[in-house]
C-alpha positions as CSV (number, residue, x, y, z in Angstrom):
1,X,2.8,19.0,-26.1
2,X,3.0,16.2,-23.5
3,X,3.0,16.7,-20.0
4,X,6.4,15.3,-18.4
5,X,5.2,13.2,-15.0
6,X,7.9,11.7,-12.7
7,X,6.6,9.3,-10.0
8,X,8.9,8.6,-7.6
9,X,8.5,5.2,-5.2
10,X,11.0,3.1,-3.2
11,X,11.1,0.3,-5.4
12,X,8.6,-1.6,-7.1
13,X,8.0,-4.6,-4.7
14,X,4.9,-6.3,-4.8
15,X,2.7,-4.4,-3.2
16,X,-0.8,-2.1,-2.9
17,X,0.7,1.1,-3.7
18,X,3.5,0.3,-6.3
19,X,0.2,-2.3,-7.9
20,X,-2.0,1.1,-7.6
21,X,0.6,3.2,-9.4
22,X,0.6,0.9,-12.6
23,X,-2.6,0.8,-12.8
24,X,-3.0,4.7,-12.9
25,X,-0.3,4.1,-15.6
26,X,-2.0,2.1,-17.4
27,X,-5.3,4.9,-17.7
28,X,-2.7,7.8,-18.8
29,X,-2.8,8.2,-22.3
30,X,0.5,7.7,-24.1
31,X,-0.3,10.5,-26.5
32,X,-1.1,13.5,-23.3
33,X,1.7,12.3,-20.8
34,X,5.6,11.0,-21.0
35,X,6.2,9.0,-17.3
36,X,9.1,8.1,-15.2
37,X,8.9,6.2,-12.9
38,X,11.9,7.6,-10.3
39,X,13.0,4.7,-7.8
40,X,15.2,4.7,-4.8
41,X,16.0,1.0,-5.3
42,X,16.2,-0.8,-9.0
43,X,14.4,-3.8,-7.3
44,X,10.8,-5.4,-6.9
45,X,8.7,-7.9,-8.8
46,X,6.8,-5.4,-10.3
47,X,9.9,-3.4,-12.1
48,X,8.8,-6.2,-15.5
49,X,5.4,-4.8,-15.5
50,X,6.4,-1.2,-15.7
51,X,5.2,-0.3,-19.5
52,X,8.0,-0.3,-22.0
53,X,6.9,3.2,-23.0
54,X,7.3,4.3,-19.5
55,X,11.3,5.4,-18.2
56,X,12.3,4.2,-15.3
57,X,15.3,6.0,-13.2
58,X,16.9,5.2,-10.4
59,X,18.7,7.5,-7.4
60,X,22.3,5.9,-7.3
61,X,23.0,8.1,-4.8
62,X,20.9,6.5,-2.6
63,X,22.6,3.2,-2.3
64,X,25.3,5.2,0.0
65,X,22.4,7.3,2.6
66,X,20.3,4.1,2.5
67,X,22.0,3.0,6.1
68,X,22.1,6.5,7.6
69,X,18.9,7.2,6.4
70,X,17.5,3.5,8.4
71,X,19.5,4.1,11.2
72,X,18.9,6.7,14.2
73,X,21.1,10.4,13.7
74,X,22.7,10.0,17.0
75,X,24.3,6.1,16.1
76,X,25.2,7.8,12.7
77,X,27.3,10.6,14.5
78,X,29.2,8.1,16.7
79,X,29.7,5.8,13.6
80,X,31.3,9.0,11.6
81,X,33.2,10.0,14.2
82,X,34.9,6.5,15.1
83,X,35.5,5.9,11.3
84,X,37.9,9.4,11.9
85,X,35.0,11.2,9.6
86,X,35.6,13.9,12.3
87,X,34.3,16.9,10.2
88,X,31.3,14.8,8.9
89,X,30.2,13.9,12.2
90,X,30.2,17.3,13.3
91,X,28.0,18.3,10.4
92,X,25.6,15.6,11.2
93,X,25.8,16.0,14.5
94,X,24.6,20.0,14.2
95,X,22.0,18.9,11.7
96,X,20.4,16.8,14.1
97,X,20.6,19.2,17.0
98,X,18.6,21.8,14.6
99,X,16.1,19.5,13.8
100,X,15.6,18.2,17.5
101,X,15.7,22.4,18.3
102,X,13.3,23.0,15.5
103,X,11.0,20.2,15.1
104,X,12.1,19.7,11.6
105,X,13.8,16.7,10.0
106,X,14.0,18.3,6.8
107,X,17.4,20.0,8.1
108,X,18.8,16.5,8.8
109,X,17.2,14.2,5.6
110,X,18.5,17.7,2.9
111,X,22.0,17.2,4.7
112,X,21.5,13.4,3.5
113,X,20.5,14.8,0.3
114,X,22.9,17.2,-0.4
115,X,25.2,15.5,-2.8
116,X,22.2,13.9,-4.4
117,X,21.5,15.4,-7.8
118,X,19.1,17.3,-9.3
119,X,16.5,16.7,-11.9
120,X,15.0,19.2,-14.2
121,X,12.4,19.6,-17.0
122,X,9.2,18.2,-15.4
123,X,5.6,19.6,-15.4
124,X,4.6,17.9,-12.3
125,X,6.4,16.0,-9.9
126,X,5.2,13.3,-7.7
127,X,6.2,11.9,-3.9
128,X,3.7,8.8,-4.9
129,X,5.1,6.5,-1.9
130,X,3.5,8.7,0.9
131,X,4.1,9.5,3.7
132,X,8.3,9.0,3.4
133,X,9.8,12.0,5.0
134,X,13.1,11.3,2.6
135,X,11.3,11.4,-0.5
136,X,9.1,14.1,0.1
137,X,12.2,16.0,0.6
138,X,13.6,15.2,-2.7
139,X,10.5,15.9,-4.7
140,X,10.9,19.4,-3.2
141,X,14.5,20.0,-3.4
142,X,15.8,18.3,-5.9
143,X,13.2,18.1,-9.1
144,X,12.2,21.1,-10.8
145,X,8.6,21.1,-11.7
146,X,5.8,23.2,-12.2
147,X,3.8,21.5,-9.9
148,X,4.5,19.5,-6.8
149,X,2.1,16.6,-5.5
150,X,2.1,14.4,-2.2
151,X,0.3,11.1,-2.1
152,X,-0.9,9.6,1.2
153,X,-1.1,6.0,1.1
154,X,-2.1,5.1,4.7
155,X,-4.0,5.6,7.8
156,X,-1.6,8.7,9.3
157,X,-2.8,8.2,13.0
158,X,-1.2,4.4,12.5
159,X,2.0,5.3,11.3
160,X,5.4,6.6,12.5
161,X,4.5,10.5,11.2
162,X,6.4,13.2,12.3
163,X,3.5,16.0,12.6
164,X,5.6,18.9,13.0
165,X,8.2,18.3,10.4
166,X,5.6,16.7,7.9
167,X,3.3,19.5,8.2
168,X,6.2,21.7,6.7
169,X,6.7,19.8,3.9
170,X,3.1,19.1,2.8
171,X,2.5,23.1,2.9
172,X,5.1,23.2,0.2
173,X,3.3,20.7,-1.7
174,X,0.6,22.0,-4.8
175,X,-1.9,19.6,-3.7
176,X,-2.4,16.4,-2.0
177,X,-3.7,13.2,-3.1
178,X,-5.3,10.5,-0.2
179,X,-6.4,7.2,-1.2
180,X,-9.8,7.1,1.1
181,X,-12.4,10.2,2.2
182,X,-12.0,8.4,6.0
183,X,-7.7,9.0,5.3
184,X,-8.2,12.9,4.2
185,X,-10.5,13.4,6.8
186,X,-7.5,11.9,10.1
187,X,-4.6,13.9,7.5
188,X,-6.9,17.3,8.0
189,X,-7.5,16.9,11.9
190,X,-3.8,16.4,12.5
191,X,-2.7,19.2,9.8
192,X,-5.6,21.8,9.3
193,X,-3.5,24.2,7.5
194,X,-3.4,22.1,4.5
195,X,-7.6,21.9,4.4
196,X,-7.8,23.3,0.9
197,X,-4.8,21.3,-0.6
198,X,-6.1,18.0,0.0
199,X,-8.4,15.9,-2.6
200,X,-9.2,12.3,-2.5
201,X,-7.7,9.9,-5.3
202,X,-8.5,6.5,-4.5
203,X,-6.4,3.7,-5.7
204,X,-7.0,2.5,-8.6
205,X,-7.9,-1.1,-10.1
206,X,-7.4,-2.2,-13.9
207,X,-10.6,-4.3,-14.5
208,X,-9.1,-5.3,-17.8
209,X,-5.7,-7.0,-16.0
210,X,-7.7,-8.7,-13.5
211,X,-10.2,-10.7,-15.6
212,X,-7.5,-11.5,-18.0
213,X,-5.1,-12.5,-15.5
214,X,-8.1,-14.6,-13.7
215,X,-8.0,-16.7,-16.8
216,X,-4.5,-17.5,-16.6
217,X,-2.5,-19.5,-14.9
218,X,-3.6,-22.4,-12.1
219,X,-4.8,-21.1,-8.8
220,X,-5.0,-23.9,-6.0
221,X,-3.6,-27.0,-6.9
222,X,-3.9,-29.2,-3.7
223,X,-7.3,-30.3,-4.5
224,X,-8.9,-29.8,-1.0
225,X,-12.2,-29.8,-1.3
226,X,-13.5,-27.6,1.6
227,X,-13.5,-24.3,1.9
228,X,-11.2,-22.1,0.8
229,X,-10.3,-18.7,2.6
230,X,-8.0,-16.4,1.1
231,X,-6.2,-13.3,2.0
232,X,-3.2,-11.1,0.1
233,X,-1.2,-9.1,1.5
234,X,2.2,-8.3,2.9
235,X,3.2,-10.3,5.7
236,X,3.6,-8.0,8.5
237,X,2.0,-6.8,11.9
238,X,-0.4,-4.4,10.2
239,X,-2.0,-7.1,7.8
240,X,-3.2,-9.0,10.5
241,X,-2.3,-12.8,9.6
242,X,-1.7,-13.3,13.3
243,X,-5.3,-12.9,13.3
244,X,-6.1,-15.5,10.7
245,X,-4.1,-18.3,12.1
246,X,-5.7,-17.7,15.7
247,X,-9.0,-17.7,13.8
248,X,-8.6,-21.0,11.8
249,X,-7.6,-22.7,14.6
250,X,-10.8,-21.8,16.1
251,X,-12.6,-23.0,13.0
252,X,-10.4,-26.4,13.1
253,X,-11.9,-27.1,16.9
254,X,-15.2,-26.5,15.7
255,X,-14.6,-29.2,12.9
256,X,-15.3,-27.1,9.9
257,X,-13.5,-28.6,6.9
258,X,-11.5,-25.3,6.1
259,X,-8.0,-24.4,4.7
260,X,-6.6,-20.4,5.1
261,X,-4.6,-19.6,2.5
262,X,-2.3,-16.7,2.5
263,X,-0.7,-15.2,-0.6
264,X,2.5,-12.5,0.0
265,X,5.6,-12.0,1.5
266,X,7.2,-10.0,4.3
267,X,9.4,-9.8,7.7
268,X,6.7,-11.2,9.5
269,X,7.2,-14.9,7.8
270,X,9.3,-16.3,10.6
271,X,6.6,-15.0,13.4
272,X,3.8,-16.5,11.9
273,X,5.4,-19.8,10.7
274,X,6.2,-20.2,14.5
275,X,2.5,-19.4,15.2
276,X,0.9,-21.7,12.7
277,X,3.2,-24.8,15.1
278,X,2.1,-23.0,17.7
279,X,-1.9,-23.2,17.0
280,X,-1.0,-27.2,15.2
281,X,-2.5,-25.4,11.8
282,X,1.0,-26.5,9.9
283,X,-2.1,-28.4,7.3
284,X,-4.3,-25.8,7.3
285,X,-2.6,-22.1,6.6
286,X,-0.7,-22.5,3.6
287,X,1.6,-20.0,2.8
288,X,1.4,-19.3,-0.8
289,X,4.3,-16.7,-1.1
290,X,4.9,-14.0,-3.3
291,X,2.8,-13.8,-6.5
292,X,2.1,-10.9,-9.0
293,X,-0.6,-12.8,-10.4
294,X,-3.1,-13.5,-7.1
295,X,-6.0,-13.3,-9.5
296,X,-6.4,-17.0,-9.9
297,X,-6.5,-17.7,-6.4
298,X,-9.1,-15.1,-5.6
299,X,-11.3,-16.1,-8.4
300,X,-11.2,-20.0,-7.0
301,X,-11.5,-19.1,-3.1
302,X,-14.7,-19.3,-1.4
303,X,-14.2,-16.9,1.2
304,X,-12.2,-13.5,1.1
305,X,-11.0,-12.2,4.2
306,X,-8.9,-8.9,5.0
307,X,-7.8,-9.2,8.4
308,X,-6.1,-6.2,8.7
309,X,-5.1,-3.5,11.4
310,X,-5.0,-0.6,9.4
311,X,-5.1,0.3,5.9
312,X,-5.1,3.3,3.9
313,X,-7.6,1.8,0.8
314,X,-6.6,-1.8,0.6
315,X,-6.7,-2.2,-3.3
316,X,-6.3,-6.2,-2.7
317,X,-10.1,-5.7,-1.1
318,X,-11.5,-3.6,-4.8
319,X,-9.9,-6.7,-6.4
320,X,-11.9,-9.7,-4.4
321,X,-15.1,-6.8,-4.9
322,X,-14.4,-6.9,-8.3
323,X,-14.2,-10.2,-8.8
324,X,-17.2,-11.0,-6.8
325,X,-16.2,-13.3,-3.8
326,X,-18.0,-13.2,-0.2
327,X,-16.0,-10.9,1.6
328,X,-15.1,-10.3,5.6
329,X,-13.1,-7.4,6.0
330,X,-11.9,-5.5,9.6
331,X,-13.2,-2.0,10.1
332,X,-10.1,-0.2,8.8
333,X,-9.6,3.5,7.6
334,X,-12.0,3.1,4.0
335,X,-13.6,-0.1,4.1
336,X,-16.8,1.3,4.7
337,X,-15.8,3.0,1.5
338,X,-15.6,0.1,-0.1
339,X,-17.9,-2.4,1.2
340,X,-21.5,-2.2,3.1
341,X,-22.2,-4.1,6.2
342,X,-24.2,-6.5,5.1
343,X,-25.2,-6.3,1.7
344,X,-21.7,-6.4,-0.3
345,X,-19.7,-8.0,2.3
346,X,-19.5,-8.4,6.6
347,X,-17.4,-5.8,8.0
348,X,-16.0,-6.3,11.7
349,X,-14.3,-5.0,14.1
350,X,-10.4,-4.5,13.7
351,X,-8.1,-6.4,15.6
352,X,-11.1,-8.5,17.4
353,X,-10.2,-12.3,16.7
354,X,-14.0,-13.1,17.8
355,X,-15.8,-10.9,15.5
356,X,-13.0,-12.0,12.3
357,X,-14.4,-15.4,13.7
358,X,-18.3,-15.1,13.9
359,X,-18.3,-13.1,10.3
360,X,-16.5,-16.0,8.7
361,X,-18.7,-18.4,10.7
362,X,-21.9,-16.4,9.0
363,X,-20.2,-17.1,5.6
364,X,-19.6,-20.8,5.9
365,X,-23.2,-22.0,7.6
366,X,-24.8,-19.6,4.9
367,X,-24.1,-20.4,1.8
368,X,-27.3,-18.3,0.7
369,X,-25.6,-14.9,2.2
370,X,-22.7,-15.7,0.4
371,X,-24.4,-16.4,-2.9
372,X,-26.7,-13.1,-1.8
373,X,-23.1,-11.0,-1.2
374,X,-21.8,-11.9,-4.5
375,X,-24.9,-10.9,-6.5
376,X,-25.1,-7.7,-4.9
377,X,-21.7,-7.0,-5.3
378,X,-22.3,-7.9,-9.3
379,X,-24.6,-5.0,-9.1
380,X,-22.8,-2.3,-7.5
381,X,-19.6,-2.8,-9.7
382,X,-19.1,0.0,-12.0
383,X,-19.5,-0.4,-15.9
384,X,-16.2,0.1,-17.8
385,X,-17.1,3.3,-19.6
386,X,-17.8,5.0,-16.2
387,X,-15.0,3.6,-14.7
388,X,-12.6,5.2,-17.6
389,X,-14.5,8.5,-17.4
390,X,-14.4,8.7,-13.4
391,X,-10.6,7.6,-13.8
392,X,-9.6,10.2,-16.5
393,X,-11.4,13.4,-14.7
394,X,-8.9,11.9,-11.3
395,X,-5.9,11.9,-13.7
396,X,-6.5,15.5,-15.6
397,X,-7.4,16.8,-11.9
398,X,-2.9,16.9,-12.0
């Protein structure tokens, strides 16, 4: 009989961990497991990639907590009560004092929930966009299955994260996936009483997708011929593109015939537009936009570089190491997992604009370290048949 997964996410933007989820999905066998995939939001450039074999269900419920879940408990009482919601604002109000008392927002996000409905019939439920205090609550409330797990996606000493109350909710949890060994080890030193629940999952890449998808479409078409620096990710503070503009302007001064091109979307766009005219790079950082299929671009790019502040894996970096490009990557939580100083790529410092600048520096004036990089990188990369075997004892570990 199969095992019935549900997966739930916020949507399926474009993204590292919604990208890591189908490509888990895409290692489950169709014959041992039937998969939903349980959004709060029908949304995301991703939902067309979903396999047709895979279900995909949405929370309707959520489209009328979404604001009082985004906005603060106190503004949401004062809102109730001057819409005449005199009752409901007295609820919310006494949830919020209990879980100001006690430390625990799960008293405040279950009276968000509690209208919410509830699923049944699963063998193993999943809170797979971790750490999100509202859906963690509704993996444990509201679906019935025989086992609960709770994936951690990021670096918890970076992030908002709510010790006390999360510390509840993971003890409820069967086990508890982290994407890096760095990641499990910062989750443990903040919550030691989950120690033996914890296990490392690291996101996954499909090998298969990425050379195929390499093949297709066009990549760069602006016909520079310098060189080409790359770097995918969401535009935001945490990603570190601030970084990258002050960096190529540094390169431009020097005179190095480079363009920095930068592939993703986010809230950060308007910032960093206003930096590029800021730094006079409007030629030279090229925003690329949002694109499911990046693989063309990292294929045809001379340099990769993940400028970021803090990551939980960084599945765009296994994606450039996979496809063999000189790399320069910040020190976040798991890059060391991922890359040696040195011999598969140049790790620096994070958020130190001079170090981001003198590894890409060592990558342009040495074209031999970059041919070296790449090579090695060719012969660390694991064969397919390990790969698949490593994958399915991760998956059966459920």
């Amino acid at each position: 009989m199969k095992k019935k997964v549900i997966f739930m996410l916020i949507n399926m933007n474009i993204g590292g961990t919604e990208k890591a989820l189908l490509n888990m999905i895409s290692k489950m066998s169709k014959e041992e497991y039937e998969i939903c995939v349980f959004l709060l939001e029908k949304s995301g450039g991703f939902l067309r990639d979903i396999p047709d074999h895979v279900q995909i269900e949405i929370l309707e419920e959520y489209k009328g907590i979404k604001k009082m879940y985004e906005n603060s408990p106190y503004y949401n009482v004062i809102s109730l009560f001057k819409e005449g919601k005199f009752i409901n604002s007295f609820m919310l109000l006494i949830c919020y004092l209990l879980t100001k008392l006690l430390k625990d927002r799960r008293i405040y996000i279950s009276y968000l929930l509690k209208d919410c409905s509830i699923k049944y019939g699963y063998d193993i439920a999943v809170a797979y966009a971790g750490p999100m205090d509202l859906i963690s609550c509704y993996v444990l409330k509201k679906i019935k299955a025989r086992k609960k797990i709770q994936w951690v996606h990021f670096d918890v000493t970076k992030i908002s994260f709510n010790k006390e109350s999360e510390s509840k909710m993971f003890k409820k949890f069967s086990k508890i996936f982290v994407v890096s060994e760095e990641g499990k080890t910062k989750l443990i030193s903040m919550i030691p009483a989950i120690k033996n629940k914890v296990e490392v999952f690291p996101n996954l890449i499909s090998t298969e997708l990425i050379s195929r998808k390499a093949r297709i479409g066009n990549g760069f078409n602006d016909k520079f011929e310098g060189i080409r620096i790359l770097t995918v990710g969401r535009l935001s503070g945490e990603k570190g593109q601030d970084l990258a503009i002050k960096v190529l302007a540094e390169l431009m001064k020097k005179g190095f015939n480079v363009r920095w091109y930068c592939i993703g979307e986010g809230n950060s766009r308007n910032r960093y537009e206003k930096l590029v005219e800021e730094y006079q790079v409007q030629n030279e950082f090229v925003f690329l936009g949002r694109d499911s299929n990046p693989y063309p671009y990292i294929e045809q790019c001379d340099i990769y570089v993940q400028p970021s502040r803090h990551e939980g894996f960084c599945i765009t970096l296994a994606e450039a190491k996979y496809l063999n490009k000189p790399i320069v990557t910040t020190n976040f939580t798991g890059a060391k997992e991922q890359i040696i100083d040195g011999v598969t790529g140049l790790i620096v410092s994070t958020d130190n604009e001079k170090e981001l600048l003198n590894g890409i520096l060592r990558l342009i004036e040495n074209p031999d370290l970059r041919k070296n990089l790449s090579l090695n990188l060719r012969k660390v990369i694991l064969d397919s048949a390990q790969e698949n075997k490593n994958v399915n004892e991760l998956i059966t570990s459920f």
